[in-house]
Backbone bond lengths (Angstrom), bond angles and torsions (degrees), N, CA, C in turn:
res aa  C-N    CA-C-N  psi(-1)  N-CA   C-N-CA  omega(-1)  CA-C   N-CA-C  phi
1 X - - - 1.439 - - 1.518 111.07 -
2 X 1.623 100.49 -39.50 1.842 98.68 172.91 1.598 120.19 -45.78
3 X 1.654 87.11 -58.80 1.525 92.00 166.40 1.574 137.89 -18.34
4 X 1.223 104.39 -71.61 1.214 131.96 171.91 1.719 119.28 -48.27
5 X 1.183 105.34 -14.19 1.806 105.08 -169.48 1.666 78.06 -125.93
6 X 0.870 139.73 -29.57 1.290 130.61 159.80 1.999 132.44 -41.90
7 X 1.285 76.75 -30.65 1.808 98.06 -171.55 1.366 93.63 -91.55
8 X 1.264 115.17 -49.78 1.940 121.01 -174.13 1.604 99.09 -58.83
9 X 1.156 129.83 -34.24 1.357 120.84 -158.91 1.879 100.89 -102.84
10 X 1.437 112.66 -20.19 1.854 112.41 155.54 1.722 97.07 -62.08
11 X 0.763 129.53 -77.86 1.492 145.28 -141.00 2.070 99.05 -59.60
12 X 1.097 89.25 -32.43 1.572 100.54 -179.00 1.747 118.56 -88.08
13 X 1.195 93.66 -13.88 1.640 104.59 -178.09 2.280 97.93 -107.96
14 X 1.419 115.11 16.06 1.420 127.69 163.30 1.303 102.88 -23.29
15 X 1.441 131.43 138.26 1.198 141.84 122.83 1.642 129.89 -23.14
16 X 1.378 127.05 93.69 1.509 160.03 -164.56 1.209 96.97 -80.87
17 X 1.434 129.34 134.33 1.554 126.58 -173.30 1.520 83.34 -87.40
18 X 1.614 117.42 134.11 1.410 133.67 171.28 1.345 136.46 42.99
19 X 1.917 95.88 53.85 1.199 128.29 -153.90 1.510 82.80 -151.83
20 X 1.834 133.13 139.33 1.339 118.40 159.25 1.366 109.46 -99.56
21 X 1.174 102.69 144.05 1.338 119.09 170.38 1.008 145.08 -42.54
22 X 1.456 133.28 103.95 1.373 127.16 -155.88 1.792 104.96 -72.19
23 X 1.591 96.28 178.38 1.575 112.18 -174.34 1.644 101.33 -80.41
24 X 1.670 96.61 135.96 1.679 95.60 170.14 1.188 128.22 -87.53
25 X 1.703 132.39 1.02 0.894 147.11 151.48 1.867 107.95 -74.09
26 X 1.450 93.94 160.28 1.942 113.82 -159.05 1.736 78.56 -89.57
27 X 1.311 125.00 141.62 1.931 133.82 152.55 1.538 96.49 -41.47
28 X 1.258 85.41 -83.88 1.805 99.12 -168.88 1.240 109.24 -22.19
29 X 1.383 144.78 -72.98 1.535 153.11 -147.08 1.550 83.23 -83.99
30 X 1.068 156.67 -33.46 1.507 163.18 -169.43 1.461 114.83 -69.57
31 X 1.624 113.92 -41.22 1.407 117.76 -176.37 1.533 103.95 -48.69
32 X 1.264 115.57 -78.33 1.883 122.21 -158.93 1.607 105.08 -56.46
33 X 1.156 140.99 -9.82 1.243 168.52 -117.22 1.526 102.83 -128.84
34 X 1.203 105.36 -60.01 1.803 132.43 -176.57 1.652 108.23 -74.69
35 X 1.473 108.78 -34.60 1.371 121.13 -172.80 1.357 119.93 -74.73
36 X 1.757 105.23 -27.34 1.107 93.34 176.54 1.523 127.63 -126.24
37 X 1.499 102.08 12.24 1.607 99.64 143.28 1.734 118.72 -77.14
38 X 1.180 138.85 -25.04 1.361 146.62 147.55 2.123 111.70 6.61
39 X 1.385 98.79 -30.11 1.174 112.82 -151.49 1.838 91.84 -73.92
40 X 1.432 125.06 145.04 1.734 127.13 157.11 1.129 92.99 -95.46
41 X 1.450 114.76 156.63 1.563 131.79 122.57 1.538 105.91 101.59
42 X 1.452 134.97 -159.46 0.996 131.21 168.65 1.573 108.55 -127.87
43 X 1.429 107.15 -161.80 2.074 108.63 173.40 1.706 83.25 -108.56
44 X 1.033 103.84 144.23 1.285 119.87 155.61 1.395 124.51 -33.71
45 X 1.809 118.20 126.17 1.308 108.25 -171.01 1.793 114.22 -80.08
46 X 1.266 124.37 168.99 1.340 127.25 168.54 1.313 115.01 -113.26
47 X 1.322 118.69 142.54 1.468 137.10 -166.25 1.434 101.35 -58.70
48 X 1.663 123.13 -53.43 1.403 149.14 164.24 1.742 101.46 -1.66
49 X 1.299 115.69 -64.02 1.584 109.73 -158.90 1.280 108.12 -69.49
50 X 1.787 127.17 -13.98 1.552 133.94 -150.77 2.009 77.35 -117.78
51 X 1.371 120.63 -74.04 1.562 128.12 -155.75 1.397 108.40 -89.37
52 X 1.330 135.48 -33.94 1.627 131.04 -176.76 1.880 89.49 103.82
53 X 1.035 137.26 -5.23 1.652 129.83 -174.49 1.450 93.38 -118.31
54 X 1.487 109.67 137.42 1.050 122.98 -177.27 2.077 136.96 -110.01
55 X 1.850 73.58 61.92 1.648 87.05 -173.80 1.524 123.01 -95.15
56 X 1.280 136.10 159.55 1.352 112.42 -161.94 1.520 81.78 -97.09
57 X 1.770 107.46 176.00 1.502 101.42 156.21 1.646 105.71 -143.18
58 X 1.292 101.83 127.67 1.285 122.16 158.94 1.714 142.38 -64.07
59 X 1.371 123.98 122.97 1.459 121.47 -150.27 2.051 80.98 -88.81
60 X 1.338 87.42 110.83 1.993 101.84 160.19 2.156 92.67 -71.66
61 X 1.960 91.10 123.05 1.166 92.75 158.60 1.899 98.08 -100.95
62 X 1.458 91.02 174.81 1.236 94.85 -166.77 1.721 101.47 -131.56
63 X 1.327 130.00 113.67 1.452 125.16 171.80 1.317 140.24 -23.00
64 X 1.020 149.99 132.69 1.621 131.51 145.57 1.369 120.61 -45.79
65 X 1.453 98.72 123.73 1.359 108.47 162.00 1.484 131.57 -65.48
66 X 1.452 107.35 -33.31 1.519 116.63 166.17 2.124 89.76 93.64
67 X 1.046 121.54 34.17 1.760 109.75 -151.28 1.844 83.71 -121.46
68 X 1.326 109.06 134.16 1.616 116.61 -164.66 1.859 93.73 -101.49
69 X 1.716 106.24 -32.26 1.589 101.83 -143.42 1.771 82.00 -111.19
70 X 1.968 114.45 156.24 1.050 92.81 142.51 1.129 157.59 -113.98
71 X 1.501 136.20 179.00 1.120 133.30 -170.76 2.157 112.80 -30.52
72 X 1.623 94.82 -58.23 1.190 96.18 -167.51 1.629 99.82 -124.55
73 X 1.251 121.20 117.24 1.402 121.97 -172.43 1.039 118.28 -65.81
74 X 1.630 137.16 149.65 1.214 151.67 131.03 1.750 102.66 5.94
75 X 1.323 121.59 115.55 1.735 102.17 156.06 1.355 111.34 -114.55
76 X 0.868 117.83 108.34 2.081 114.18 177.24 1.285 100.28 -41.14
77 X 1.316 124.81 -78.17 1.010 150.97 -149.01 1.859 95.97 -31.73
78 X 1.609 106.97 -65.23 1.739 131.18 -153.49 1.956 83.53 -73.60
79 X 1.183 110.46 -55.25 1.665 99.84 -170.68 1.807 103.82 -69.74
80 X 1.174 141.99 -26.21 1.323 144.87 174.67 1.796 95.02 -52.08
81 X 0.902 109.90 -82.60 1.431 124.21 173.15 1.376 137.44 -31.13
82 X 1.367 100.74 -38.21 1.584 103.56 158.01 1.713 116.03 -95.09
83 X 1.264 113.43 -35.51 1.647 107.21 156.14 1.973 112.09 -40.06
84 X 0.878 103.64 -52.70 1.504 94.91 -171.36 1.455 108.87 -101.74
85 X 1.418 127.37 41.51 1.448 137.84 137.09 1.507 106.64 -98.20
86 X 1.273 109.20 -49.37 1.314 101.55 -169.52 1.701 113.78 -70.30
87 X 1.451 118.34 -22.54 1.192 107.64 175.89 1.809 119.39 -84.82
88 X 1.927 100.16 -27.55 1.612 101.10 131.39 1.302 126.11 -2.69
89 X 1.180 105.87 -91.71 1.765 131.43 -152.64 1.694 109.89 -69.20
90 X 1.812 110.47 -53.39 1.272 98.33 172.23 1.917 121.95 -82.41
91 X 0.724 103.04 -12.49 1.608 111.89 175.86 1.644 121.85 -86.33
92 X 1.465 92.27 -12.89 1.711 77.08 -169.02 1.796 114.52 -76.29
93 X 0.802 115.25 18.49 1.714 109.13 179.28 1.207 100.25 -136.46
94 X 1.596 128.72 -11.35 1.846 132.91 -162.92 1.690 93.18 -83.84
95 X 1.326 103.10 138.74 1.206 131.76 165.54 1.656 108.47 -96.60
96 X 1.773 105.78 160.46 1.546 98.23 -174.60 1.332 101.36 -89.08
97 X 1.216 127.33 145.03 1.316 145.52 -173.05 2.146 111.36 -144.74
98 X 1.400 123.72 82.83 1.421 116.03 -162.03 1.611 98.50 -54.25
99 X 1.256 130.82 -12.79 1.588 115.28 -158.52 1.591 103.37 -81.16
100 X 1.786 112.74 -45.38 1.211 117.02 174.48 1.864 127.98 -92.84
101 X 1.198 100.10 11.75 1.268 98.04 178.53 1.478 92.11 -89.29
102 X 1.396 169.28 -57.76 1.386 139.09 -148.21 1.787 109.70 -62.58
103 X 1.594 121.18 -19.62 1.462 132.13 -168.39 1.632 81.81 -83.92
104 X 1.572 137.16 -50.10 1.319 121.19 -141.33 1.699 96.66 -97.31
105 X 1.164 108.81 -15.90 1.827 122.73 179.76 2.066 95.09 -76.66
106 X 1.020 136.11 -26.34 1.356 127.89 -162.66 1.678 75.07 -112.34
107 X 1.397 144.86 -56.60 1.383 115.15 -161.57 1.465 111.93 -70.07
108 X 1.337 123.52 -24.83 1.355 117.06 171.62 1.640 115.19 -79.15
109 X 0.756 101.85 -14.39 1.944 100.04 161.74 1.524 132.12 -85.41
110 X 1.777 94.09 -14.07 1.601 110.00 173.55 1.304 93.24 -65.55
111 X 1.506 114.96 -73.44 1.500 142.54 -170.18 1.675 109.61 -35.61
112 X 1.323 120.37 -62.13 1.426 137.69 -163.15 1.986 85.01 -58.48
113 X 1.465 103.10 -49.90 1.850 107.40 -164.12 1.339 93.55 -58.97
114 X 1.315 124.81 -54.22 1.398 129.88 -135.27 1.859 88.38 -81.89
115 X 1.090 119.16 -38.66 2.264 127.38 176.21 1.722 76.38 -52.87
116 X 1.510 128.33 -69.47 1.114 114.90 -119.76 2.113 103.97 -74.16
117 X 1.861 105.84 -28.96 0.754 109.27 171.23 1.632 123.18 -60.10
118 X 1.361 115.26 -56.44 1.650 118.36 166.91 1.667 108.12 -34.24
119 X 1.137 128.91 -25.65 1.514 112.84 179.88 1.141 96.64 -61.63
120 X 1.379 138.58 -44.29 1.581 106.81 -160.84 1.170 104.32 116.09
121 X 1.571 143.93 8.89 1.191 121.31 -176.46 1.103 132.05 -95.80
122 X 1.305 141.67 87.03 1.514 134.24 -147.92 1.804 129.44 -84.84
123 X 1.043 98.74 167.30 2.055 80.90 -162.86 1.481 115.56 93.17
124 X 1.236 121.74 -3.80 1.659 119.78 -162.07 1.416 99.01 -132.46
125 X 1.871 88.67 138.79 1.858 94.13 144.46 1.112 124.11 -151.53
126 X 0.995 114.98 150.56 1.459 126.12 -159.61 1.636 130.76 -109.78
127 X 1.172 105.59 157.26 1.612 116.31 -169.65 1.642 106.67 -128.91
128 X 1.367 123.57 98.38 1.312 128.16 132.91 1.179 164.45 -87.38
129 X 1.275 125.44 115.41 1.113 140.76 -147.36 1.746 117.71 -108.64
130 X 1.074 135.11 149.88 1.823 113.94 -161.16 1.588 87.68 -147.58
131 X 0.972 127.47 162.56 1.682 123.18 -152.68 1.450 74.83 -156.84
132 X 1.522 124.08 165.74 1.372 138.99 -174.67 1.596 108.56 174.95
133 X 1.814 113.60 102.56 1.386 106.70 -170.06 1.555 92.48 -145.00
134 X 1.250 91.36 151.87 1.381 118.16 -160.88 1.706 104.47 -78.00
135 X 1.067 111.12 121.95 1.519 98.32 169.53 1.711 124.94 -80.37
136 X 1.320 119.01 94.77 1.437 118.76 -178.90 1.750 104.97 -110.58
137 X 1.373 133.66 9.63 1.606 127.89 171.02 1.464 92.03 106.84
138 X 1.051 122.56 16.15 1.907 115.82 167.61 1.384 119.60 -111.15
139 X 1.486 112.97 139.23 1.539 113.14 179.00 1.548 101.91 -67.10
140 X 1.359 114.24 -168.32 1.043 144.44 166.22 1.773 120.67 -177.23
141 X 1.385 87.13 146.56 1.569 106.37 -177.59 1.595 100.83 -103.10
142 X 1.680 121.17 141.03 1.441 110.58 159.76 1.950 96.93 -128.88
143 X 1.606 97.32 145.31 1.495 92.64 -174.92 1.397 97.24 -145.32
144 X 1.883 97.78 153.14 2.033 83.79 -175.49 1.442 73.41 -165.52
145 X 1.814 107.31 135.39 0.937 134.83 150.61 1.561 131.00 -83.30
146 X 1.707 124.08 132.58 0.684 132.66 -150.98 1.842 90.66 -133.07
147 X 1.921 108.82 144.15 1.344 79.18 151.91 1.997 92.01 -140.06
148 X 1.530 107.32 154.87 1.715 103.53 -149.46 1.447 96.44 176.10
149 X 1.361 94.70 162.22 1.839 101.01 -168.73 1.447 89.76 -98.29
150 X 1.707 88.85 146.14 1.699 94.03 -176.81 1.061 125.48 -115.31
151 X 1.618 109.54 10.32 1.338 118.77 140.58 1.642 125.18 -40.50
152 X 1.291 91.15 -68.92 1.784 108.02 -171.22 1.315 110.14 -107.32
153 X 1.302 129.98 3.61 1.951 116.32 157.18 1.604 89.53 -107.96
154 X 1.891 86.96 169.92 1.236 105.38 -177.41 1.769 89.99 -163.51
155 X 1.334 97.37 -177.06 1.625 112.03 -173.72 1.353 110.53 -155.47
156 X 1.197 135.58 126.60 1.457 131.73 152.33 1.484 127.31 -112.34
157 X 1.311 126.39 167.90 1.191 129.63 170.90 1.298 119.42 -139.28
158 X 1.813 108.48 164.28 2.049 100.86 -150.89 1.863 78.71 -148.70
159 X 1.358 105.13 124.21 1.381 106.66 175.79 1.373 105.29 -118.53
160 X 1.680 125.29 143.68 1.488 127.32 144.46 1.774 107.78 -104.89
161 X 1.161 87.45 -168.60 1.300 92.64 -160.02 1.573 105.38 -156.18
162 X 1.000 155.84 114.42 1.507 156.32 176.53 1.645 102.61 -121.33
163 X 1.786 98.98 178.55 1.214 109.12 174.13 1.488 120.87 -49.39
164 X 1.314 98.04 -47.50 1.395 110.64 -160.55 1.713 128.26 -101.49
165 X 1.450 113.49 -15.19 1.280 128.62 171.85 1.657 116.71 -159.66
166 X 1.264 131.49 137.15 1.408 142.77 164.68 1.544 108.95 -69.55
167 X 0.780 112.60 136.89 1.650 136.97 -173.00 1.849 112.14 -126.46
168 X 1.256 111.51 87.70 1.522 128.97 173.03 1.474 120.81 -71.68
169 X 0.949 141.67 109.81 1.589 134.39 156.20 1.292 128.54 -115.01
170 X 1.188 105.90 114.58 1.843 114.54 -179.46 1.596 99.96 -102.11
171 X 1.693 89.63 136.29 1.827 88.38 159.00 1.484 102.89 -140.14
172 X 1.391 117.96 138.25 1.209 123.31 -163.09 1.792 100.06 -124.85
173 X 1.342 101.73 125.94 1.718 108.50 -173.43 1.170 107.56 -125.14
174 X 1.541 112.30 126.78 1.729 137.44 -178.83 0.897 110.39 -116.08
175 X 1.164 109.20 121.64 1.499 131.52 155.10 1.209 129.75 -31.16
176 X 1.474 130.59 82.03 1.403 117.94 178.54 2.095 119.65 -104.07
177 X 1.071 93.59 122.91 1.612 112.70 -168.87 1.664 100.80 -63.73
């Protein structure tokens, strides 16, 4: 029977040519409803559901420093240098092979990132990229747009070279504030 007075009271609240349309929900039943999505945020989580101890934990904000430069600069020079040992070391006996070079082009870009992070340079992040081309008697061009302050980014690149394929590595380091 609810039903039924339910449908009479849609049908009666119709769309009016150039009139807007009222709400198909009742106000009344709506008030307590409204009140209590009203609510922000959550309660604080407890350690309890992850460790069995039941401590809360609080997010430490941490100030601005107000600090433009960083601590320890970018050195081309030290990341050039270990890029082109390490592409040294795994390349020097590899022949070109197209099936396994996209697996050996992403592990030497893990590797090259992972040297470049252990330096220590803070304020930065970085993008490596590992290039792997076959030598058959054709040039090639490589080009990459960047857009970045050129004060404080920079980019280098570390090439080997074998019989059988050229081996490119760019690493490009940004400044993050």
């Amino acid at each position: 029977m609810e039903d039924s007075s339910n449908v009479s009271k849609l049908s009666a609240t119709a769309h009016r040519p150039g009139r807007r349309r009222t709400s198909v929900w009742d106000r009344n039943t709506m008030k307590g409803k409204k009140k209590l999505s009203s609510y922000e945020g959550s309660a604080p989580m407890k350690e309890e559901c992850f460790s069995g101890s039941s401590k809360t934990t609080v997010k430490i904000k941490y100030l601005n420093t107000y600090r433009l430069e960083p601590y320890n600069k970018f050195q081309d020079r030290l990341v050039r240098d270990k890029a082109q040992a390490i592409l040294m070391n795994k390349l020097q006996q590899a022949k070109y092979d197209a099936d396994s070079s996209p697996s050996l082009c992403a592990s030497l870009s893990e590797e090259i990132l992972k040297a470049t992070k252990e330096m220590g340079f803070d304020r930065y992040k970085y993008v490596v990229t590992v290039l792997i081309v076959e030598k058959a008697g054709q040039a090639i061009n490589v080009a990459s747009r960047w857009v970045w302050d050129v004060q404080r980014d920079t980019w280098i690149s570390a090439k080997y070279e074998t019989e059988t394929f050229i081996a490119l590595a760019l690493i490009m380091a940004c400044y993050y504030e």
